[in-house]
Structure formats: structure tokens, C-alpha cells
PDB file of N, CA, C and O in Angstrom:
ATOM      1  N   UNK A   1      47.798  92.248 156.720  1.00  0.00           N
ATOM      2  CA  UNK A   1      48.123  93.452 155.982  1.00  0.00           C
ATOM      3  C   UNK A   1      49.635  93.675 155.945  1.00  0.00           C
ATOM      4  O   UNK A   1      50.209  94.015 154.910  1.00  0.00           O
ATOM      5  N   UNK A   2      50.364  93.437 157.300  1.00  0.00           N
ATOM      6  CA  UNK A   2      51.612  93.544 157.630  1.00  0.00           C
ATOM      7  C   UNK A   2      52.617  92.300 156.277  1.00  0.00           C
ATOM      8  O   UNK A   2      53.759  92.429 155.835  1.00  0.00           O
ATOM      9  N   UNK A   3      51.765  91.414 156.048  1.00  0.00           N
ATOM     10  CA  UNK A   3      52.389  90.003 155.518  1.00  0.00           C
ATOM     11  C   UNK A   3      52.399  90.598 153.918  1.00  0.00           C
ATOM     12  O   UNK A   3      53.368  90.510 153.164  1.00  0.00           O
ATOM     13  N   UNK A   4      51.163  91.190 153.602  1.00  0.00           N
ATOM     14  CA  UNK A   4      51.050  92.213 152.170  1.00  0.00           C
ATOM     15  C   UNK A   4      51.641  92.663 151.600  1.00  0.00           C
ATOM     16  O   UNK A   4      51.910  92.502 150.409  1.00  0.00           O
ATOM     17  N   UNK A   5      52.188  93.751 152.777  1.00  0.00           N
ATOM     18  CA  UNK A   5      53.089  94.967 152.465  1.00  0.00           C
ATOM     19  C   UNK A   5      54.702  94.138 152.318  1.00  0.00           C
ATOM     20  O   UNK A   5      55.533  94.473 151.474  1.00  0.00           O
ATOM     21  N   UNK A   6      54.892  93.105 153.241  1.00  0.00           N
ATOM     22  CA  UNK A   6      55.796  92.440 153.475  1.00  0.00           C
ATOM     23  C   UNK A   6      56.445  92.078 151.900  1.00  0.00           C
ATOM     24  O   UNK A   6      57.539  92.395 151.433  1.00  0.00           O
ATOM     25  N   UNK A   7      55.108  91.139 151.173  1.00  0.00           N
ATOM     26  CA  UNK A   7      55.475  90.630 149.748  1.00  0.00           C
ATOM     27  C   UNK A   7      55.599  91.810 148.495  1.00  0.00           C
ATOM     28  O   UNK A   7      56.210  91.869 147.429  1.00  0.00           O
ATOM     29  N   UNK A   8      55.067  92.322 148.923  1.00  0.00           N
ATOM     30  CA  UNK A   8      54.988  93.361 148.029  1.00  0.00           C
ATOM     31  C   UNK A   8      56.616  94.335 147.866  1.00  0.00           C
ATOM     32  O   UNK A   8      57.103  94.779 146.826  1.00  0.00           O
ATOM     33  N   UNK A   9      57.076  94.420 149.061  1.00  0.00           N
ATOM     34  CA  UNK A   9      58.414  95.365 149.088  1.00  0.00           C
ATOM     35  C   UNK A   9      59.591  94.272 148.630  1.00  0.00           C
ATOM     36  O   UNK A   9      60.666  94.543 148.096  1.00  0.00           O
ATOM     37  N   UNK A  10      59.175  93.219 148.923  1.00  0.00           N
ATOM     38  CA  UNK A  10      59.822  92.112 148.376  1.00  0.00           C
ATOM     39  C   UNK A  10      60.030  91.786 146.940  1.00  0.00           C
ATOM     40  O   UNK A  10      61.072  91.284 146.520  1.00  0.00           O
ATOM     41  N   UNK A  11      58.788  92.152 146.046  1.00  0.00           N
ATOM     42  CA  UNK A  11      58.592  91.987 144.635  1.00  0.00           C
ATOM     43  C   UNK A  11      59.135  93.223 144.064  1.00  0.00           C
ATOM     44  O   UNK A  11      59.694  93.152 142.970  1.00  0.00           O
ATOM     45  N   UNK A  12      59.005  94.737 144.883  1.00  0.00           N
ATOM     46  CA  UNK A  12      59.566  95.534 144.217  1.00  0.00           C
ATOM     47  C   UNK A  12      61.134  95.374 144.451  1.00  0.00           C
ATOM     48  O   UNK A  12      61.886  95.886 143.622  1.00  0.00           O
ATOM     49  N   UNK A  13      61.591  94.781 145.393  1.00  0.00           N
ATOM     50  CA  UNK A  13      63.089  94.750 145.011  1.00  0.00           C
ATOM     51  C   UNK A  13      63.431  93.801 144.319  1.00  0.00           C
ATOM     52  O   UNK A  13      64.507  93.943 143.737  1.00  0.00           O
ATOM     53  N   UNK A  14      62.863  92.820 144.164  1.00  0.00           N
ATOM     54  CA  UNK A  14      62.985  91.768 142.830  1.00  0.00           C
ATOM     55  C   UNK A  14      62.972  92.792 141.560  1.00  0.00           C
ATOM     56  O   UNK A  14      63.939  92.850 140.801  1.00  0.00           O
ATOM     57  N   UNK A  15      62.096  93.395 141.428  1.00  0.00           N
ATOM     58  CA  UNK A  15      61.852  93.937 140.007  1.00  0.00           C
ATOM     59  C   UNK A  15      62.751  95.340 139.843  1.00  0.00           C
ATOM     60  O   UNK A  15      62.696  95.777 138.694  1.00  0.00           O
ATOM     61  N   UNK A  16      63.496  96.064 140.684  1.00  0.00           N
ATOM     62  CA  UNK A  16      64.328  96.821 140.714  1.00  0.00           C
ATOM     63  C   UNK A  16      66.019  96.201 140.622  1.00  0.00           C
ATOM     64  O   UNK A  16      67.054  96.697 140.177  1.00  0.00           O
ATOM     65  N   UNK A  17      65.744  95.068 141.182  1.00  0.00           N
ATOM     66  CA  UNK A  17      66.967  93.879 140.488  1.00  0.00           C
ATOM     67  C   UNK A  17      67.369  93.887 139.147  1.00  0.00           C
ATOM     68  O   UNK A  17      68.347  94.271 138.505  1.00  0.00           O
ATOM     69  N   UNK A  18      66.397  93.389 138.951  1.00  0.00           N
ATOM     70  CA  UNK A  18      65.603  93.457 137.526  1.00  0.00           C
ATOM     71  C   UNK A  18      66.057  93.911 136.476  1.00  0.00           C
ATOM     72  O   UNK A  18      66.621  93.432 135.493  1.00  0.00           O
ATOM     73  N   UNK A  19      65.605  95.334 136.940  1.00  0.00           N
ATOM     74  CA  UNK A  19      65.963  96.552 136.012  1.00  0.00           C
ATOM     75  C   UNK A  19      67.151  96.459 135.972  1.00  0.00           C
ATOM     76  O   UNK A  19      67.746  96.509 134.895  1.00  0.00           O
ATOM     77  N   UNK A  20      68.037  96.234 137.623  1.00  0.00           N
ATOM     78  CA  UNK A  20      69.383  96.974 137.422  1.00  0.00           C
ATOM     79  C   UNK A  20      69.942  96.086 136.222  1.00  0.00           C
ATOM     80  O   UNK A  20      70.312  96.544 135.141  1.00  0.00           O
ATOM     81  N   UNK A  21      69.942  94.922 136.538  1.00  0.00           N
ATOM     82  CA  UNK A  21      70.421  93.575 135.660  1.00  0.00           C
ATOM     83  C   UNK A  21      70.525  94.456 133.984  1.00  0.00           C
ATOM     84  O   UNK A  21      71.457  95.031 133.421  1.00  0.00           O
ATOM     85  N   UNK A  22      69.106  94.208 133.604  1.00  0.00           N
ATOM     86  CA  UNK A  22      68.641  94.772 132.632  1.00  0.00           C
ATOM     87  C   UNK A  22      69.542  95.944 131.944  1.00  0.00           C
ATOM     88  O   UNK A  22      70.077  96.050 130.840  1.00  0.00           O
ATOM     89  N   UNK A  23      69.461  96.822 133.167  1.00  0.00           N
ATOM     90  CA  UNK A  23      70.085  98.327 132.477  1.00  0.00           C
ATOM     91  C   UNK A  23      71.722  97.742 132.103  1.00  0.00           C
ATOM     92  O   UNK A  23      72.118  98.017 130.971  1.00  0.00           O
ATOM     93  N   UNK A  24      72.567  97.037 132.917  1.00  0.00           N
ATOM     94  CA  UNK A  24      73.606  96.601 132.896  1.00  0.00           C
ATOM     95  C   UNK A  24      73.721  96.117 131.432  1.00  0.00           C
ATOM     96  O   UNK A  24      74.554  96.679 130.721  1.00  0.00           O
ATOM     97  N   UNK A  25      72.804  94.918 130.808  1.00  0.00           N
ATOM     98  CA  UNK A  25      72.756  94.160 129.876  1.00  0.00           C
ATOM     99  C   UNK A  25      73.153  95.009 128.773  1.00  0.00           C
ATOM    100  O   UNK A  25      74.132  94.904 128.034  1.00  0.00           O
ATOM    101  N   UNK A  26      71.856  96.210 128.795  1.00  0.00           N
ATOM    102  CA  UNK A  26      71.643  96.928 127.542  1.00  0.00           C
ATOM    103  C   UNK A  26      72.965  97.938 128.018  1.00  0.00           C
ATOM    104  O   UNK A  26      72.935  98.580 126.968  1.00  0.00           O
ATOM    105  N   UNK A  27      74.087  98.571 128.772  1.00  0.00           N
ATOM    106  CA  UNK A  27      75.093  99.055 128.629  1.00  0.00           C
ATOM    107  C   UNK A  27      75.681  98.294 127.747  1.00  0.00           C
ATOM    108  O   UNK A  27      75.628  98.559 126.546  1.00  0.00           O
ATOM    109  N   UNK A  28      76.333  97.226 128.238  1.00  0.00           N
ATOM    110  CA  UNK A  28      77.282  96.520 127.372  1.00  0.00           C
ATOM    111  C   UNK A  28      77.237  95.992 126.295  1.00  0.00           C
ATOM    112  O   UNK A  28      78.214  95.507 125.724  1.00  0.00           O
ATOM    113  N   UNK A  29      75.452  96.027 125.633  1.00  0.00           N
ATOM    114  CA  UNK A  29      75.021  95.858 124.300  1.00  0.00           C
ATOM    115  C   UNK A  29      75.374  97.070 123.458  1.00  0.00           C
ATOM    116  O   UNK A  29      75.918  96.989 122.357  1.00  0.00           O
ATOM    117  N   UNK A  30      75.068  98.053 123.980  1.00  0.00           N
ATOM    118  CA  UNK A  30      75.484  99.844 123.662  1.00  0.00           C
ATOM    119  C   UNK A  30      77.521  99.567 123.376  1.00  0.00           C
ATOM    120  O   UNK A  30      78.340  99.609 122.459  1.00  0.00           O
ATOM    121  N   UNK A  31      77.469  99.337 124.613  1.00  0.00           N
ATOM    122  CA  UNK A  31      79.352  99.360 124.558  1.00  0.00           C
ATOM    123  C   UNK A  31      79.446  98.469 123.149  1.00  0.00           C
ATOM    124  O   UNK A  31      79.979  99.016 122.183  1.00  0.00           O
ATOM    125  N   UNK A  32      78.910  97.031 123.005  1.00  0.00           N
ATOM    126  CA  UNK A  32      79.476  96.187 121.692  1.00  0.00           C
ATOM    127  C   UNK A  32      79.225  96.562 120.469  1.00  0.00           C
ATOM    128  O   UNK A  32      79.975  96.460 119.498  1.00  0.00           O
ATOM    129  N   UNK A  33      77.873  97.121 120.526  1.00  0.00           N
ATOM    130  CA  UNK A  33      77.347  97.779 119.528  1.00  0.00           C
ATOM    131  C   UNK A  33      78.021  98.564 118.779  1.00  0.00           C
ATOM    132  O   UNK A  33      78.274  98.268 117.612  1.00  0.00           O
ATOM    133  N   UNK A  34      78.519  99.990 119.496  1.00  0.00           N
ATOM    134  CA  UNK A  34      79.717 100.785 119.085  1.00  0.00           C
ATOM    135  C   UNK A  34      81.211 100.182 118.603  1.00  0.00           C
ATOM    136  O   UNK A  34      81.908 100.594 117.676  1.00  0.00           O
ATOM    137  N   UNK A  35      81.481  99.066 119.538  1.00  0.00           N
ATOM    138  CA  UNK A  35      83.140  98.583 119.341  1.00  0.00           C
ATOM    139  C   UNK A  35      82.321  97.598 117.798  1.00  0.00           C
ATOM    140  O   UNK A  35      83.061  97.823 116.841  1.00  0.00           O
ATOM    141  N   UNK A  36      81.572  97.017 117.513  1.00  0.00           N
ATOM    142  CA  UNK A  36      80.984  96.281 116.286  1.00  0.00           C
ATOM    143  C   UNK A  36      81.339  97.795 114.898  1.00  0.00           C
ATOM    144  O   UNK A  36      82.086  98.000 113.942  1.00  0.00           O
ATOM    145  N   UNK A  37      80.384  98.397 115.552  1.00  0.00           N
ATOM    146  CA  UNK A  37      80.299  99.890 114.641  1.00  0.00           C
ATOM    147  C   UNK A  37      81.705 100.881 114.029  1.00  0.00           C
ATOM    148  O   UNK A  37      81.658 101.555 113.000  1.00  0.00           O
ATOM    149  N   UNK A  38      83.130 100.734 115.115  1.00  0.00           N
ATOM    150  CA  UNK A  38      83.827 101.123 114.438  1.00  0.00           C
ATOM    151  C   UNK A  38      84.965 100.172 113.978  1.00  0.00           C
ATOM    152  O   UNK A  38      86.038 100.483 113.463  1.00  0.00           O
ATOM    153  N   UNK A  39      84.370  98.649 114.354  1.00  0.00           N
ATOM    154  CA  UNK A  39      85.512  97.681 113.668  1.00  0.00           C
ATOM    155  C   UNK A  39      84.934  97.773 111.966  1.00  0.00           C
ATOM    156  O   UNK A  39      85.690  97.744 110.996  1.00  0.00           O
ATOM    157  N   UNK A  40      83.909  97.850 111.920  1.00  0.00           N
ATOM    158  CA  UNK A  40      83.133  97.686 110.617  1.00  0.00           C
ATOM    159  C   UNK A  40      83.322  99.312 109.688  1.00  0.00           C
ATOM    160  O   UNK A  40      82.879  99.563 108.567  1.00  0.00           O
ATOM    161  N   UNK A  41      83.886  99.955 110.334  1.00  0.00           N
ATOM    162  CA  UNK A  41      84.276 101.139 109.815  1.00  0.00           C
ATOM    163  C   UNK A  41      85.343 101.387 109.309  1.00  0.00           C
ATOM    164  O   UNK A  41      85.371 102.199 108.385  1.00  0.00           O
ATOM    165  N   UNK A  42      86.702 100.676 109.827  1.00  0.00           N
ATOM    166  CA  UNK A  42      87.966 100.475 109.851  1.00  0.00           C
ATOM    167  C   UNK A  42      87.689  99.666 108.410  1.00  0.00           C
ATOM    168  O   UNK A  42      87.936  99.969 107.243  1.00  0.00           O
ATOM    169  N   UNK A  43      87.019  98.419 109.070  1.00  0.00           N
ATOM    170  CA  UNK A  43      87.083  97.394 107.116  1.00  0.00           C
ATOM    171  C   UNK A  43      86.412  98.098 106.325  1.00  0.00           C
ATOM    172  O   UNK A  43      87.025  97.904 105.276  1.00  0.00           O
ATOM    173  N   UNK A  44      85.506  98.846 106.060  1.00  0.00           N
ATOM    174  CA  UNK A  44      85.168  99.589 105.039  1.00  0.00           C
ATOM    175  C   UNK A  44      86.409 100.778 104.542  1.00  0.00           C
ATOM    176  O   UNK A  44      86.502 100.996 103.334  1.00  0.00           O
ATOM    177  N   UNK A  45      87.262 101.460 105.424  1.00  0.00           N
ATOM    178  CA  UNK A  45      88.245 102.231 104.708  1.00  0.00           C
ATOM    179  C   UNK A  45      89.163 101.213 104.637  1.00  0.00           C
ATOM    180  O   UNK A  45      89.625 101.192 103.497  1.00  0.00           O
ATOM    181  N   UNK A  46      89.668 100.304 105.379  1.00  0.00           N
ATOM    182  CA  UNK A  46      90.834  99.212 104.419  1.00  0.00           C
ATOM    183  C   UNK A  46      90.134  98.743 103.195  1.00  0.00           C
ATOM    184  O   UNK A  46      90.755  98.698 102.133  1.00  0.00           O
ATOM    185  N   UNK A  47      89.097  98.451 103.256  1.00  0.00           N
ATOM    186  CA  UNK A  47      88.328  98.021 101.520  1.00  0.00           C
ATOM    187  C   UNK A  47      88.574  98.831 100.354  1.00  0.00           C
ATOM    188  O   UNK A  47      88.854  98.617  99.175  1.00  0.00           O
ATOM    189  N   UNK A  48      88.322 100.096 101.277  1.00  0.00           N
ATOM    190  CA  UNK A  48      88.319 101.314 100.102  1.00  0.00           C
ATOM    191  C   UNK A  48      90.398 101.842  99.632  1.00  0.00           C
ATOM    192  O   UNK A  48      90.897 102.487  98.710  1.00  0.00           O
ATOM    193  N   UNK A  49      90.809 101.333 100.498  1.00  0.00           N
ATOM    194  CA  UNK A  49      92.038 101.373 100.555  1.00  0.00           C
ATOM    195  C   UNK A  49      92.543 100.223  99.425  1.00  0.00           C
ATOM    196  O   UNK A  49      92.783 100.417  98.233  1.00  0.00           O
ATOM    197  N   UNK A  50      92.620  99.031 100.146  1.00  0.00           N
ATOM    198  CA  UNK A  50      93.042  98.013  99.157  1.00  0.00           C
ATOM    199  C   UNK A  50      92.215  98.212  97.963  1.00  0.00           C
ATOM    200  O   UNK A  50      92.978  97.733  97.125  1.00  0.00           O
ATOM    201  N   UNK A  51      91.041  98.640  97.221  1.00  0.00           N
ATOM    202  CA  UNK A  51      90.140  99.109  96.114  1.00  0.00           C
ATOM    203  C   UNK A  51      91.273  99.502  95.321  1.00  0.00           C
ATOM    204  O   UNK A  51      91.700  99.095  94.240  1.00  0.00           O
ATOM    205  N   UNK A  52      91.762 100.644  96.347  1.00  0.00           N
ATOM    206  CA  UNK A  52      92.593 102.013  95.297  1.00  0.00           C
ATOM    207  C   UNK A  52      93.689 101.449  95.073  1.00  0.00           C
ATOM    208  O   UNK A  52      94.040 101.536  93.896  1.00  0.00           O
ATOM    209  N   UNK A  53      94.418 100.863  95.788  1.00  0.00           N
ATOM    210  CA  UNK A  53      95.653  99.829  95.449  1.00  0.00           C
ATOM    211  C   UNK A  53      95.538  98.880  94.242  1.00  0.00           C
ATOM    212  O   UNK A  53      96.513  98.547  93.568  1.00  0.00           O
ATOM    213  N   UNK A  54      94.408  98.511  94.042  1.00  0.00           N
ATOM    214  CA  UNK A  54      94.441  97.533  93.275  1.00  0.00           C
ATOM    215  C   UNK A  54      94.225  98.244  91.792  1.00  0.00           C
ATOM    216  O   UNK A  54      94.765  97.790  90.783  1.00  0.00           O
ATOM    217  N   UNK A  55      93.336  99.462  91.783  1.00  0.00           N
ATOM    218  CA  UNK A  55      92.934  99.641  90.394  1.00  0.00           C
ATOM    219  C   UNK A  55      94.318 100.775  90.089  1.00  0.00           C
ATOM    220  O   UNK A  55      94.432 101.307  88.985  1.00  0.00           O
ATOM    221  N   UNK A  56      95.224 101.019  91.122  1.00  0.00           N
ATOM    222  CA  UNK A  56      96.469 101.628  90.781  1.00  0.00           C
ATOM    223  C   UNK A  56      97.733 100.561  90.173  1.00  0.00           C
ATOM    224  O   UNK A  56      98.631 100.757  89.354  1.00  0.00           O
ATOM    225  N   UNK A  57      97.414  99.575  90.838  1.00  0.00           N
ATOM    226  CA  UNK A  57      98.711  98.273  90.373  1.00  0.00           C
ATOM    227  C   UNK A  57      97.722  97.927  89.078  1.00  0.00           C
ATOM    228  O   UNK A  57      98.334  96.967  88.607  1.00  0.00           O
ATOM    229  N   UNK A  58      96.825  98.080  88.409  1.00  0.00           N
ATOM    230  CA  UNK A  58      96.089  97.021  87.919  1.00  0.00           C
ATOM    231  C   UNK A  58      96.363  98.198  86.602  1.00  0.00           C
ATOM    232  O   UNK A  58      96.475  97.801  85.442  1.00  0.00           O
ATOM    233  N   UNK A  59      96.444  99.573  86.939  1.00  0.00           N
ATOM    234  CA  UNK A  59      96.474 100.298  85.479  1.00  0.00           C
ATOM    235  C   UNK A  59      97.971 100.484  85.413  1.00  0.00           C
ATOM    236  O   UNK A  59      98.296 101.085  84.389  1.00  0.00           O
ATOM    237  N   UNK A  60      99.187 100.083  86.352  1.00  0.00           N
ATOM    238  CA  UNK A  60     100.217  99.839  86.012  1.00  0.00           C
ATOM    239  C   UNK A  60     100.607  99.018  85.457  1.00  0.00           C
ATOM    240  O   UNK A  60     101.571  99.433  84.815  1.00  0.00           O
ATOM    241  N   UNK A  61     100.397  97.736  85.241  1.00  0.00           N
ATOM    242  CA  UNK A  61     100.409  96.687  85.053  1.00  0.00           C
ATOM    243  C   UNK A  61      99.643  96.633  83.268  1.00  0.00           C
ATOM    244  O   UNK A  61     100.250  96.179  82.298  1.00  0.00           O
ATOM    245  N   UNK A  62      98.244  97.205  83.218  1.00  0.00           N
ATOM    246  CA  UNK A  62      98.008  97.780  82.016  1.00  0.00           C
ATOM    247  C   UNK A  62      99.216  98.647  80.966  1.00  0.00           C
ATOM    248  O   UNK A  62      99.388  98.438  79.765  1.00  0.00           O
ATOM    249  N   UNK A  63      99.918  99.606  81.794  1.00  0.00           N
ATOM    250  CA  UNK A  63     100.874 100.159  80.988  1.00  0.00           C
ATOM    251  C   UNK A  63     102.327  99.598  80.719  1.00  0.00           C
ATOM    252  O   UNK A  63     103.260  99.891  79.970  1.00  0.00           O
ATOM    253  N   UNK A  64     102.007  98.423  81.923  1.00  0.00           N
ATOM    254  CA  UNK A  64     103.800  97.790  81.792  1.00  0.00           C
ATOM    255  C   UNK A  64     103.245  96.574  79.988  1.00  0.00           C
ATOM    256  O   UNK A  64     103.983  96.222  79.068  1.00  0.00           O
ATOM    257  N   UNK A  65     102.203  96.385  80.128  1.00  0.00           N
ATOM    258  CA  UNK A  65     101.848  95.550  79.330  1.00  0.00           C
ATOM    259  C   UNK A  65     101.769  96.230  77.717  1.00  0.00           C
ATOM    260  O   UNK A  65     102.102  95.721  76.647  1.00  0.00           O
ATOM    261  N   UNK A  66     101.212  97.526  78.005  1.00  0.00           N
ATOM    262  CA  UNK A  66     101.317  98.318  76.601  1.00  0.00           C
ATOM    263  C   UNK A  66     102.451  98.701  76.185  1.00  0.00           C
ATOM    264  O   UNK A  66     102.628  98.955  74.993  1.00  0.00           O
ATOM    265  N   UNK A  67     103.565  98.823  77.241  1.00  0.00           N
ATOM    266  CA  UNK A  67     105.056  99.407  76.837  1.00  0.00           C
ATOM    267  C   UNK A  67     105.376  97.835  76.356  1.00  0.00           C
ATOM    268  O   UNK A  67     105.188  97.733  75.144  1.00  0.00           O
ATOM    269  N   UNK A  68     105.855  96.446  77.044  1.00  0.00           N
ATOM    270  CA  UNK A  68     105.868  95.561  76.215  1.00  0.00           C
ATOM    271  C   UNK A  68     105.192  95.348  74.854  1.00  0.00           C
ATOM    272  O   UNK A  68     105.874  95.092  73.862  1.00  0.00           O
ATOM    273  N   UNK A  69     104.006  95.440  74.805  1.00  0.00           N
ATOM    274  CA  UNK A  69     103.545  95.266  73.079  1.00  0.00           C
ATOM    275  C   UNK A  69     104.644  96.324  71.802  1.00  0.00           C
ATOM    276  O   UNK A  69     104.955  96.136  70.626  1.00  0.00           O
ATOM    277  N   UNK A  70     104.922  97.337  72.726  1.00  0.00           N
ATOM    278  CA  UNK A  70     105.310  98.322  72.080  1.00  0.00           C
ATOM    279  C   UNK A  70     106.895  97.968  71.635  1.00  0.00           C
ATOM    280  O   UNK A  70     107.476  98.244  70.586  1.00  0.00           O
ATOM    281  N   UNK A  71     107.354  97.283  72.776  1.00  0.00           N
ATOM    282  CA  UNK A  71     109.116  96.989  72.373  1.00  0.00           C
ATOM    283  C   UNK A  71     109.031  95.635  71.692  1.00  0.00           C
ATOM    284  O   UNK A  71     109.986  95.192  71.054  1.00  0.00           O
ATOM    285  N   UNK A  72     107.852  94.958  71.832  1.00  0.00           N
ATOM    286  CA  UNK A  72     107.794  93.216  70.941  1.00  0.00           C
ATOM    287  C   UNK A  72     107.405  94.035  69.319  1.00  0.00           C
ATOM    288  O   UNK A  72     107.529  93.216  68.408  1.00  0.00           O
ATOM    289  N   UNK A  73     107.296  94.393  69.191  1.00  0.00           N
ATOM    290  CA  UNK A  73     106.739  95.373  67.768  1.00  0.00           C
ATOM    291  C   UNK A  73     108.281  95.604  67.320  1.00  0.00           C
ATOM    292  O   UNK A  73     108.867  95.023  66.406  1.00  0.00           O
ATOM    293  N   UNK A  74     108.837  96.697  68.280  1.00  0.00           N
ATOM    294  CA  UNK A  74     109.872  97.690  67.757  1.00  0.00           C
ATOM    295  C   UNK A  74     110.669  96.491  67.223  1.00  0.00           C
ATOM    296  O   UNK A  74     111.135  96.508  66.084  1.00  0.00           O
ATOM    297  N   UNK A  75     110.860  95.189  68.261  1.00  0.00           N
ATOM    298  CA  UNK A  75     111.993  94.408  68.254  1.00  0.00           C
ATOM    299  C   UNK A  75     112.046  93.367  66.825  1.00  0.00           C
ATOM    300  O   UNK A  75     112.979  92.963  66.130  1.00  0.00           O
ATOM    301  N   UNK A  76     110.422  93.149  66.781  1.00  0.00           N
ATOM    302  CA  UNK A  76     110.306  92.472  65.210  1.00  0.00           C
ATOM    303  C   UNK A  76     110.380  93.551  64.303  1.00  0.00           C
ATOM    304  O   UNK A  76     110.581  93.037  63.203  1.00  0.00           O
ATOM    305  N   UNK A  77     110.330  94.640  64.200  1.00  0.00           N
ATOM    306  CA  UNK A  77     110.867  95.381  63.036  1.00  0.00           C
ATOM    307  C   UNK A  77     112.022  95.581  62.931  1.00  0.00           C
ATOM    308  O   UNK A  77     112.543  95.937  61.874  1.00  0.00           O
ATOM    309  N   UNK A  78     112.647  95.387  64.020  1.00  0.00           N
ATOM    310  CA  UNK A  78     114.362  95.295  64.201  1.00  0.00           C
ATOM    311  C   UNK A  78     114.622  93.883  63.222  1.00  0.00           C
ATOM    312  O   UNK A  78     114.908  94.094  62.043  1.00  0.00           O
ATOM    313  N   UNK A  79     114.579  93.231  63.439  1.00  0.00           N
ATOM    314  CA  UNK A  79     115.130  91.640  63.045  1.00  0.00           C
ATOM    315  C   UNK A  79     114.338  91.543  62.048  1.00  0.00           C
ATOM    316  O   UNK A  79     114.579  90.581  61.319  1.00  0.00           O
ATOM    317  N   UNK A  80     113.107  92.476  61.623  1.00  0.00           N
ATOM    318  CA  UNK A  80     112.562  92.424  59.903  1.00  0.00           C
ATOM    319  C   UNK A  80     113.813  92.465  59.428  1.00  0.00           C
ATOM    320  O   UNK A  80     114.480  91.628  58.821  1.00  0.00           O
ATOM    321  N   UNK A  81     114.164  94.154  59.987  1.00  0.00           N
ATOM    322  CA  UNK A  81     115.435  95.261  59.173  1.00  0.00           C
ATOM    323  C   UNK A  81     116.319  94.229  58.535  1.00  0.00           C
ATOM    324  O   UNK A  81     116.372  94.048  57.318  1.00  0.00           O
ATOM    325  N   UNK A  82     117.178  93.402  59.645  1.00  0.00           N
ATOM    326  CA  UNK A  82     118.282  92.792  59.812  1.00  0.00           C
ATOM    327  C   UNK A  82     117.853  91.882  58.597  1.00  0.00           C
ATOM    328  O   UNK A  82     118.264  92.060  57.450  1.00  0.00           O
ATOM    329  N   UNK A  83     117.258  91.203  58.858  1.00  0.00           N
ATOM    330  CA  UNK A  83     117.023  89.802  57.951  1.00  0.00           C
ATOM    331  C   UNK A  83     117.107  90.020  56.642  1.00  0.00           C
ATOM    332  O   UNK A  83     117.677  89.227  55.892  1.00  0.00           O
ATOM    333  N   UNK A  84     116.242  91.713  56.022  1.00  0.00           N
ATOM    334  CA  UNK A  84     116.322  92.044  54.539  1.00  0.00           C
ATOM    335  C   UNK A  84     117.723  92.562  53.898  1.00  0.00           C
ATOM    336  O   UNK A  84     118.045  92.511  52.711  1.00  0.00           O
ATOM    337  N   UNK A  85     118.748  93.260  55.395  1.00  0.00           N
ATOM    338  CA  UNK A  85     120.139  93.470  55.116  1.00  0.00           C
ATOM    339  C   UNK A  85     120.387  92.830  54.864  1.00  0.00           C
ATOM    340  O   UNK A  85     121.568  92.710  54.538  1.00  0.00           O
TER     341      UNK A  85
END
């Protein structure tokens, strides 16, 4: 009976090992989890960041392009002018 009790207090500190192990594991899954959670948060506002950068250079770039059409125009009606003087 003595040999029983013996294995038995034995298995529960195995299995309270166990746990501790365990509980340890799932902390530092919790801890990565979170440090995963706000690296992935950071690239979603740099995304949304570089987004706005781009469709801001991209409608500048639209208007640097419409002011050129506009002076390649002016400039051939210039040198029409000239040519009929």
C-alpha cells in the first residue's frame, strides 16, 4: 500500500511538472503571439502610409504631366505664330 501511495505521489509530481512546463510554453506563445500581433499592426499602418504616399506622388505626377501637355501645346502655337510671321 505504502509502495502505491509511493507511485502515485510520484506521478502526481510528474504531471504537475507537466503542467508547469506546459503553462510556461503557452506564456511565451501568449508573449509571441502579441509581439506577432503588433509587428503586423505596425505593417498594416506603414502599408496604409506608403498607400497615401503613393496615390499623393502619383496625382502629382498626373498634374506635372497635365501642366507639360499644356506648355508642349502653348509652345507649338508659339513656333505656329513664328513660322506664319
Amino acid at each position: 500500500m505504502k509502495r502505491k501511495l509511493k507511485i502515485m505521489n510520484h506521478q502526481i509530481d510528474q504531471l504537475k511538472e507537466e503542467i508547469q512546463g506546459k503553462e510556461q510554453e503557452l506564456v511565451r506563445a501568449q508573449s509571441e503571439h502579441e509581439k506577432l500581433k503588433k509587428e503586423a499592426i505596425k505593417k498594416e499602418e506603414a502599408y496604409a502610409s506608403q498607400q497615401s504616399e503613393f496615390e499623393r506622388l502619383n496625382k502629382q505626377l498626373s498634374e506635372a504631366n497635365d501642366e507639360r501637355k499644356k506648355q508642349m501645346k502653348q509652345l507649338q502655337q508659339v513656333t505656329k505664330n513664328l513660322k506664319t510671321n
